[in-house]
One Martini backbone bead per residue (centre of mass of N, CA, C, O) as a GRO file, in nm:
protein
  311
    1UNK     BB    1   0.095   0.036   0.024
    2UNK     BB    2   0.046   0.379  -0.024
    3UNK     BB    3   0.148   0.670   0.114
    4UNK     BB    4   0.075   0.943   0.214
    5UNK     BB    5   0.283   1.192   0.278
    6UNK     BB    6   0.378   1.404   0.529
    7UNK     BB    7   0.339   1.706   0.557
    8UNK     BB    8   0.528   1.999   0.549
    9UNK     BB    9   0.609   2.235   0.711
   10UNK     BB   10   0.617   2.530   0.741
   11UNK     BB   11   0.775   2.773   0.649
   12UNK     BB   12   0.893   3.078   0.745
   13UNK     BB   13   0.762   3.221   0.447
   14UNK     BB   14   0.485   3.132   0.459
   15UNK     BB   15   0.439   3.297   0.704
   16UNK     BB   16   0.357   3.535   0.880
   17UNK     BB   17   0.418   3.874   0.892
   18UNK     BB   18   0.558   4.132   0.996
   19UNK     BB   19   0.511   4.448   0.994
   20UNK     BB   20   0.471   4.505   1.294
   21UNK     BB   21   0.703   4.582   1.580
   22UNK     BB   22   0.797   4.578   1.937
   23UNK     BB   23   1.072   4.614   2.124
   24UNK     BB   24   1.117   4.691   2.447
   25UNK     BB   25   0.928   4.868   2.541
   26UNK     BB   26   0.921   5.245   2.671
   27UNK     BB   27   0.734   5.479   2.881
   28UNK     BB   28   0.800   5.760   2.982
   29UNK     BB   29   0.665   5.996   3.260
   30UNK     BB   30   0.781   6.257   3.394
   31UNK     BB   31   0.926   6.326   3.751
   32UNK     BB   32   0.978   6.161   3.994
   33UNK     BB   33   0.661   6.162   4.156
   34UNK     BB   34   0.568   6.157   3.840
   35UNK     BB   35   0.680   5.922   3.761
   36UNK     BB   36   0.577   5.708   3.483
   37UNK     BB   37   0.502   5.414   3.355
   38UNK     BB   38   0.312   5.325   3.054
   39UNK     BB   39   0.553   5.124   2.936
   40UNK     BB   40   0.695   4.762   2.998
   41UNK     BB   41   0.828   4.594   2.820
   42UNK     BB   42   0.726   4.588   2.507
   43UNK     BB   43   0.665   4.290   2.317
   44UNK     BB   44   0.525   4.272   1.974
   45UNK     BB   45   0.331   4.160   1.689
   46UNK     BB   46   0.189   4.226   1.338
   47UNK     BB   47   0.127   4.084   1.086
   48UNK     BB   48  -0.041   4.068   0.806
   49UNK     BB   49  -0.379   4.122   0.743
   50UNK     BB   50  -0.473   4.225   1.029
   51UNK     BB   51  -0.673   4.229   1.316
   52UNK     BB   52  -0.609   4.447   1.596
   53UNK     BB   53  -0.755   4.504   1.988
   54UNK     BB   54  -0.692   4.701   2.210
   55UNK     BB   55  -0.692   4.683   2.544
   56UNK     BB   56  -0.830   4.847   2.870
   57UNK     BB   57  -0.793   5.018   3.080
   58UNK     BB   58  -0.750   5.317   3.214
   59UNK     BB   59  -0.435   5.381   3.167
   60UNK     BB   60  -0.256   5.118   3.058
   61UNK     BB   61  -0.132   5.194   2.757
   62UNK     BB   62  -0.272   5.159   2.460
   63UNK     BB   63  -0.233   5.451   2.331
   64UNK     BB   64   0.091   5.447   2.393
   65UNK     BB   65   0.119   5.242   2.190
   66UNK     BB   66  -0.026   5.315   1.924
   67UNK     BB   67   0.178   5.584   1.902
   68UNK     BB   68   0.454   5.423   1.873
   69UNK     BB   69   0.394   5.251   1.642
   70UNK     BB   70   0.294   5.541   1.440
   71UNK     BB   71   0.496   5.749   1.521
   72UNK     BB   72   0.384   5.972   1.698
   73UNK     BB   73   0.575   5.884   1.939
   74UNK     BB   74   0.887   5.855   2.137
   75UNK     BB   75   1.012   5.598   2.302
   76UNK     BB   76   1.260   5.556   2.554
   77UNK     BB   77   1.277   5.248   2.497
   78UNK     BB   78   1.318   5.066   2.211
   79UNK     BB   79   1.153   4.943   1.913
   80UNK     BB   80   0.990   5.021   1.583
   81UNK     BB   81   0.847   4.829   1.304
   82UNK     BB   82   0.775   4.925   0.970
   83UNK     BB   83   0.812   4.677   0.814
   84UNK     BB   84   1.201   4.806   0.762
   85UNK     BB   85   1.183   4.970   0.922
   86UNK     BB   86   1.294   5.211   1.202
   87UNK     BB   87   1.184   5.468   1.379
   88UNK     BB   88   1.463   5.532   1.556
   89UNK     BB   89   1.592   5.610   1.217
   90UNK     BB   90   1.444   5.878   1.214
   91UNK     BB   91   1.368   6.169   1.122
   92UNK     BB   92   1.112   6.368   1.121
   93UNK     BB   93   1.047   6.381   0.831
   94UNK     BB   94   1.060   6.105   0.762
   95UNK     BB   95   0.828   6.016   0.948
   96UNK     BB   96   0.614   6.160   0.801
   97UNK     BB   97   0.682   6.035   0.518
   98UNK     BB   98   0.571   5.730   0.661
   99UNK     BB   99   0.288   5.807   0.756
  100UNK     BB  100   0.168   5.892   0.494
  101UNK     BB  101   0.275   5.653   0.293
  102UNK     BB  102   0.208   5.371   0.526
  103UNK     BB  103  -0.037   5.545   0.716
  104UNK     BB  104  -0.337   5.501   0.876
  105UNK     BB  105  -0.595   5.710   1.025
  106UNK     BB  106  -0.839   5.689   1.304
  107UNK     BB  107  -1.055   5.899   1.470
  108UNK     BB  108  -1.262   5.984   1.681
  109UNK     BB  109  -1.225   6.305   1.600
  110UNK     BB  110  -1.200   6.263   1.256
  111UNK     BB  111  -1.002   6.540   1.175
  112UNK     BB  112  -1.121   6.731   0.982
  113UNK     BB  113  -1.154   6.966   0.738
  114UNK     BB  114  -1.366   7.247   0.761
  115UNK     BB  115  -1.303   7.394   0.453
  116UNK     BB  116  -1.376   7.116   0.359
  117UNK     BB  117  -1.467   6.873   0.174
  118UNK     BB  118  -1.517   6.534   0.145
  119UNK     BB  119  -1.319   6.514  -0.128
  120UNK     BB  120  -1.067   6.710  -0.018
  121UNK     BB  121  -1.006   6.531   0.230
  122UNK     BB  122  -0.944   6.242   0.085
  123UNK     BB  123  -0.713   6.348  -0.082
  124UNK     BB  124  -0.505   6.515   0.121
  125UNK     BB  125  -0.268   6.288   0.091
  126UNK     BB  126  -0.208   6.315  -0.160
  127UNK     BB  127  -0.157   6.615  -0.237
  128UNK     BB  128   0.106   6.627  -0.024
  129UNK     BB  129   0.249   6.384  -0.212
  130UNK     BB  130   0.209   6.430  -0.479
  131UNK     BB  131  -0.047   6.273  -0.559
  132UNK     BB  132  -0.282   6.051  -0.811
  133UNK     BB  133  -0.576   5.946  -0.788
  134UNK     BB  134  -0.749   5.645  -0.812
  135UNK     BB  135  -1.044   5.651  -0.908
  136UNK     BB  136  -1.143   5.364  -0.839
  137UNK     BB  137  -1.074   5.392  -0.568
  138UNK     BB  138  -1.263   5.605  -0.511
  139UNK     BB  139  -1.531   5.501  -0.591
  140UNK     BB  140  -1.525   5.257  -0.414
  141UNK     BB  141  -1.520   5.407  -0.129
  142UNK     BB  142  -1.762   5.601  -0.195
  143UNK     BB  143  -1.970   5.325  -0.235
  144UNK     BB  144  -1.922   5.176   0.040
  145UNK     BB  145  -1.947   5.463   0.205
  146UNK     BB  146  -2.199   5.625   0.135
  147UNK     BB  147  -2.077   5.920  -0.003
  148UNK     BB  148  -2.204   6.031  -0.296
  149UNK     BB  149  -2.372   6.244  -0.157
  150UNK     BB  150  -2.075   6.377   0.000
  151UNK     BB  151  -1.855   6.547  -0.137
  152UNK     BB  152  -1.981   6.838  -0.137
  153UNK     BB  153  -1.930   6.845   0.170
  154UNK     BB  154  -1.926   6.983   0.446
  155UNK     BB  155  -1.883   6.883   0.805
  156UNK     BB  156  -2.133   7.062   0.892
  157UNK     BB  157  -2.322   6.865   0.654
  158UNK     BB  158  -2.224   6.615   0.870
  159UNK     BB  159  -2.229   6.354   1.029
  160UNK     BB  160  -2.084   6.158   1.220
  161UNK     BB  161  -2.068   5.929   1.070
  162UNK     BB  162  -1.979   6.012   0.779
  163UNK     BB  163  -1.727   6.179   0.892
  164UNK     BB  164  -1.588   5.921   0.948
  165UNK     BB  165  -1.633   5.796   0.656
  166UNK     BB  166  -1.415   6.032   0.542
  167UNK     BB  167  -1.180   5.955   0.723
  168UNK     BB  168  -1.144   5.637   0.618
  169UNK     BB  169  -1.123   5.703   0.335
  170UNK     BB  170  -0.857   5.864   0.363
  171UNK     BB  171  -0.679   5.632   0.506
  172UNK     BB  172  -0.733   5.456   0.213
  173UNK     BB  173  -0.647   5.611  -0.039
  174UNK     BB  174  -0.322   5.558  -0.032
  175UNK     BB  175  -0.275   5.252   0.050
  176UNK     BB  176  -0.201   5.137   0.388
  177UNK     BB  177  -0.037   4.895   0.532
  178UNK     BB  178  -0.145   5.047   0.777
  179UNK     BB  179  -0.403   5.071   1.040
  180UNK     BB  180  -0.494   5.306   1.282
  181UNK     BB  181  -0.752   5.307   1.544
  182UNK     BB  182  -0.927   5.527   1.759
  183UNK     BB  183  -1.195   5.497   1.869
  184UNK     BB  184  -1.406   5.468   1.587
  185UNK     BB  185  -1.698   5.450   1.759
  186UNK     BB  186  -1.743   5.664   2.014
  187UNK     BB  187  -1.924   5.857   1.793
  188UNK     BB  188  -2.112   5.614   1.739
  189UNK     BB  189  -2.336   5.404   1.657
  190UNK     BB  190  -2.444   5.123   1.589
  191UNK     BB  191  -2.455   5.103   1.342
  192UNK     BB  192  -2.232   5.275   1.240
  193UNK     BB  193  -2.042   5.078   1.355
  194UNK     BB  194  -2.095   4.798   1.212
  195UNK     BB  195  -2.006   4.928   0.922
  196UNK     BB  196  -1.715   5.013   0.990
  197UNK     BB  197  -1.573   4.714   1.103
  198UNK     BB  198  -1.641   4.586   0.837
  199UNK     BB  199  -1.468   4.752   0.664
  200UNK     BB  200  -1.216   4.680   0.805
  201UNK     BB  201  -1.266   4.371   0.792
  202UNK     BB  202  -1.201   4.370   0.518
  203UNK     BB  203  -0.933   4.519   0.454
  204UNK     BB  204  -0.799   4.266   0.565
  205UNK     BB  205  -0.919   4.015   0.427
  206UNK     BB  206  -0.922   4.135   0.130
  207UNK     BB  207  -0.650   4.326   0.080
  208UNK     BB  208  -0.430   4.312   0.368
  209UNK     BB  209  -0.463   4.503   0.585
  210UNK     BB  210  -0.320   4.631   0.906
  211UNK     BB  211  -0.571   4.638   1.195
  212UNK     BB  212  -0.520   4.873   1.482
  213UNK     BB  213  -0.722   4.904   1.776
  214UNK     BB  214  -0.857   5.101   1.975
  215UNK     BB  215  -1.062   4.975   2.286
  216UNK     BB  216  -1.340   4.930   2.500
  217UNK     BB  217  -1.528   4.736   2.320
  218UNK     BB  218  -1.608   4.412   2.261
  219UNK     BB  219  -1.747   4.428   2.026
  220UNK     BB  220  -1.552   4.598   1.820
  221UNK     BB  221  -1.365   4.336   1.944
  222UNK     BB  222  -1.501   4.089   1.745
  223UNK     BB  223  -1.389   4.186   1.459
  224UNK     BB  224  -1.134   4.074   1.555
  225UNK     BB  225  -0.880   3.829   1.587
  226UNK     BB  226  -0.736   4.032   1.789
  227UNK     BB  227  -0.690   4.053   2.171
  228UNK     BB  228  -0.503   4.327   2.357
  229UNK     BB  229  -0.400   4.319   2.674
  230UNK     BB  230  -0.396   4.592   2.904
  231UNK     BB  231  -0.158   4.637   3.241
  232UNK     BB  232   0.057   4.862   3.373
  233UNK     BB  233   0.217   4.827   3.053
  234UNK     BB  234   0.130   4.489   3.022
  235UNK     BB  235   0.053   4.230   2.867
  236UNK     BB  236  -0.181   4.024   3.012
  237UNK     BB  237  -0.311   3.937   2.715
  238UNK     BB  238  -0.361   3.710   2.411
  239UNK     BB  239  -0.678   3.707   2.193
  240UNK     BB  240  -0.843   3.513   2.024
  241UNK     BB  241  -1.086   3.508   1.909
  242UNK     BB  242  -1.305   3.707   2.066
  243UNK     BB  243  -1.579   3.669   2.019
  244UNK     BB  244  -1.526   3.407   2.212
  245UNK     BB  245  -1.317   3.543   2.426
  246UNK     BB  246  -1.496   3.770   2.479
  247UNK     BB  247  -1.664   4.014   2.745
  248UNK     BB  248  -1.853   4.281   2.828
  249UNK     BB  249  -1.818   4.203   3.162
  250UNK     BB  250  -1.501   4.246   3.154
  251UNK     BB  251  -1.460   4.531   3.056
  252UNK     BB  252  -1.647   4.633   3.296
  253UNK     BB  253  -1.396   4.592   3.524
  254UNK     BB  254  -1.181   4.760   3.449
  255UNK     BB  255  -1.363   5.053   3.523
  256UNK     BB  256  -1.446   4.987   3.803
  257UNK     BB  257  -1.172   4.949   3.929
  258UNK     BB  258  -0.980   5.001   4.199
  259UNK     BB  259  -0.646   5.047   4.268
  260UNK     BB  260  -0.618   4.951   4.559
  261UNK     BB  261  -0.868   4.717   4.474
  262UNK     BB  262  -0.802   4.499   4.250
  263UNK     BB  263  -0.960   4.271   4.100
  264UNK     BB  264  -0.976   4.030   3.913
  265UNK     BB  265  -0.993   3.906   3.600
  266UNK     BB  266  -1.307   3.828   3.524
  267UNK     BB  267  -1.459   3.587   3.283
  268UNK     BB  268  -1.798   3.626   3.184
  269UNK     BB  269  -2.070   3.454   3.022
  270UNK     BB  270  -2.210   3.605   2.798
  271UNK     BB  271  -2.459   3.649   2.559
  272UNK     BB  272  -2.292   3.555   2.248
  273UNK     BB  273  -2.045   3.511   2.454
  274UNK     BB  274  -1.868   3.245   2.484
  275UNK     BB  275  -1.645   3.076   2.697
  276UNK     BB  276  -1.433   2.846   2.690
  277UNK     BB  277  -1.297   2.612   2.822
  278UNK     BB  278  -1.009   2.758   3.002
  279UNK     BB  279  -1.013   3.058   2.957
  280UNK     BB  280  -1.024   3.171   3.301
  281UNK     BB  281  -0.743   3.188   3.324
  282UNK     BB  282  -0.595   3.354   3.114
  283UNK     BB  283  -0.789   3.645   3.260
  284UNK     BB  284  -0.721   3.598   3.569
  285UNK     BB  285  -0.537   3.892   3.624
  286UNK     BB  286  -0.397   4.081   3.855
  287UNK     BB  287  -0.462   4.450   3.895
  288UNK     BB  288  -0.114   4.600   3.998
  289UNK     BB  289  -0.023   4.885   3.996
  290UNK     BB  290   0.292   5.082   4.090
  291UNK     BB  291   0.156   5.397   3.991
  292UNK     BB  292  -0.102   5.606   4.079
  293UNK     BB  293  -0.226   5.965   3.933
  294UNK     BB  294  -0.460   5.952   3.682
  295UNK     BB  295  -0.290   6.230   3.483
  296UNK     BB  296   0.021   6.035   3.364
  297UNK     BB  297  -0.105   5.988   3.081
  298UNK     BB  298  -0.167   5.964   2.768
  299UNK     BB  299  -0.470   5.842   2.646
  300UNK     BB  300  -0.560   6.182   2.615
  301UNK     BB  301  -0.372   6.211   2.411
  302UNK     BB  302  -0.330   6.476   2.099
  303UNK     BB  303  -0.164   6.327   1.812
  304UNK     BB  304  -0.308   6.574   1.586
  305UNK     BB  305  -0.027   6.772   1.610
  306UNK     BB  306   0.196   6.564   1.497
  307UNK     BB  307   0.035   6.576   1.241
  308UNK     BB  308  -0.013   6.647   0.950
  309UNK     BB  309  -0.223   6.702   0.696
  310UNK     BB  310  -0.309   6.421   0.614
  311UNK     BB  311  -0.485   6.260   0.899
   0.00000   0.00000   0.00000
């Protein structure tokens, strides 16, 4: 009898690649009695074409996570790779042109320009880069992201939905090999969130763009191949298929325990999003800051004054 030979494993090369990795990295802020680490020694990779969730209390330092990855700024010690790039060997100006022409960003408060239509938004990064719009792309993303008819209009005379769907295309117009998007549902409802999320989970399954967001919400997170815990710096979870492993009830612990007394953090199966048996082992880390000043992290901190006007 003839057998099926084993197939051999994959290759190096077969395997997906980190396009975004962060080696050893480390934020400080203040100094003295208000330095706080916002992130201590974290080291992560981020396939190409995946998308992945940042998630974590307030203050636990997902936000200058994402800032550092995106290169809005540049952490006390550490490095940071977009492609091929090092982000640490990059002068300011390197640095702006590879943010314009590699990275895609999308904001909760939209950052578009009021005195501009949203057809005019759209090509912004291309305007900026010297780049002629590819006709075919812009037709695409303005009809996929229903805004053909707002094309001619000011932000002042679209809704928040419609806002953001003009950032989204902004971000995307570009062809950008990663997009960060910080909480870019938390001012839309739910229909308008589920059209973003989906269109983002799109762009990563059907495109191959690699999509990194931060978020409170487990619903979307729920979007994402993979979801980053963090807690006081640390990555302390990283969960697969988080739509089965992540709940609503989970996240909602995170915001409500006091640094003082923080219980650990137990994931509890909600409706719709059950968690399979031995997951609780892997979620119930305990969350215990090592220094707490409540205002001294960047979490708030608004990175669109160091970015020039393309996104």
């Amino acid at each position: 009898m003839t057998m099926n030979p084993r197939p051999n494993p994959p290759t190096r090369s077969a395997l997906p690649s980190a396009i975004v990795s962060a080696t050893n990295l480390v934020k400080m802020y203040g100094s003295g009695d208000t330095l706080v680490c916002a992130l201590d020694d974290v080291s992560v990779n981020f396939a190409a074409g995946t998308f992945t969730a940042i998630m974590g209390p307030s203050g636990s330092g997902k936000s200058t996570l994402m800032h550092c990855l995106a290169g809005l700024d540049r952490p006390t010690a550490g490095s940071v790779v977009v492609g091929n790039t090092r982000l640490e060997n990059l002068d300011d100006n390197n640095l702006t042109k590879l943010r314009r022409d590699e990275i895609g960003f999308i904001f909760q408060s939209f950052n578009l320009l009021p005195t501009h239509t949203a057809k005019e938004n759209i090509l912004l990064p291309l305007k900026l880069a010297g780049r002629r719009a590819d006709k075919a792309l812009l037709e695409q993303l303005v009809t996929s992201l229903s805004l053909t008819r707002r094309m001619n209009h000011l932000p002042s005379q679209m809704s928040g939905g419609e806002q953001q769907r003009v950032a989204v295309a902004r971000a995307l117009i570009s062809q950008p090999k990663v997009i960060f998007a910080d909480e870019p549902t938390g001012a839309l409802d739910s229909r308008n969130s589920t059209r973003l999320l989906e269109y983002l989970r799109e762009a990563s399954s059907v495109r191959g763009q690699t999509i990194i967001m931060v978020t409170h919400d487990a619903t979307a997170a729920a979007f994402a191949d993979r979801a980053l815990v963090l807690a006081d710096g640390h990555i302390i979870d990283d969960i697969a298929d988080p739509a089965r492993h992540l709940t609503a009830a989970t996240v909602r612990t995170w915001d409500t325990r006091t640094p003082a007394a923080a219980p650990p953090l137990v994931a509890t199966p909600t409706s719709g999003l059950p968690l399979p048996t031995g997951h609780e082992t892997a979620t119930t880390q305990p969350y215990a800051p090592r220094r707490w000043t409540g205002n001294a992290t960047s979490d708030d901190a608004q990175p669109a004054a160091r970015m020039n006007g393309a996104n």
